[in-house]
C-alpha positions in Angstrom: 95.8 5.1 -178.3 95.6 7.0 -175.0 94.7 5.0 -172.1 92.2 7.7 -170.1 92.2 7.6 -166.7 88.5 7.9 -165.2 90.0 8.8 -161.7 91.4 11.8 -162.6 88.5 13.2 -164.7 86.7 15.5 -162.8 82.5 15.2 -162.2 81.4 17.1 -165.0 84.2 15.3 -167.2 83.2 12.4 -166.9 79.3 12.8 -167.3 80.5 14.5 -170.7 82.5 11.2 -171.6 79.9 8.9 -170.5 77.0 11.0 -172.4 79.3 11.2 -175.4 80.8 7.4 -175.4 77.6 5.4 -174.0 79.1 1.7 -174.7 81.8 2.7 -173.0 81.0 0.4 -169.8 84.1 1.2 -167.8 83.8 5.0 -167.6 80.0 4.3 -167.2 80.6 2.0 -164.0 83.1 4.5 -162.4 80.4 7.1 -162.9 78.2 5.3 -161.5 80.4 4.0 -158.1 81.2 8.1 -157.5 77.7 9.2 -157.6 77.2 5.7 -155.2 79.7 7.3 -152.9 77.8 10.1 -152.7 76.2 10.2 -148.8 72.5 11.0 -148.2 70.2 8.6 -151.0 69.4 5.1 -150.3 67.5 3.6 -152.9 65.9 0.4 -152.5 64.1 -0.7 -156.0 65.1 0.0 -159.6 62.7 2.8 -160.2 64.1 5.0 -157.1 67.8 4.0 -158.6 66.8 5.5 -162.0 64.7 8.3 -160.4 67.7 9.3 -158.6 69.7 9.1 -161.0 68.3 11.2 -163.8 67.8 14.0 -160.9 71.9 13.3 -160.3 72.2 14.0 -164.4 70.3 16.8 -164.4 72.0 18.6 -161.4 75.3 17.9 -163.3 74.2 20.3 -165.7 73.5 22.9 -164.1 
């Protein structure tokens, strides 16, 4: 089998592989650390994390 390589996948890539393969924790995480590198959102509890996050989701499919 094809090793993938997460780096190389492009944004909207990647949110497809991640919604497609959810126990996939590896692509998940590197999903998660780009969208972290993202400047501008500091969130401090676990309800702004997943606030922000399902706003991130959504503006990836636009």
């Amino acid at each position: 089998m094809t090793q993938l390589n997460f780096d190389q996948m492009p944004d909207k890539e990647l949110l497809t592989y991640v919604r497609t393969h959810p126990n996939d924790t590896e692509a998940f995480h590197k999903y998660m650390d780009r969208l972290d590198a993202r400047p501008g959102v500091v969130c401090t509890t676990d309800e702004e994390f997943e606030a922000e996050l399902i706003k991130r989701i959504n503006q990836q499919q636009q």
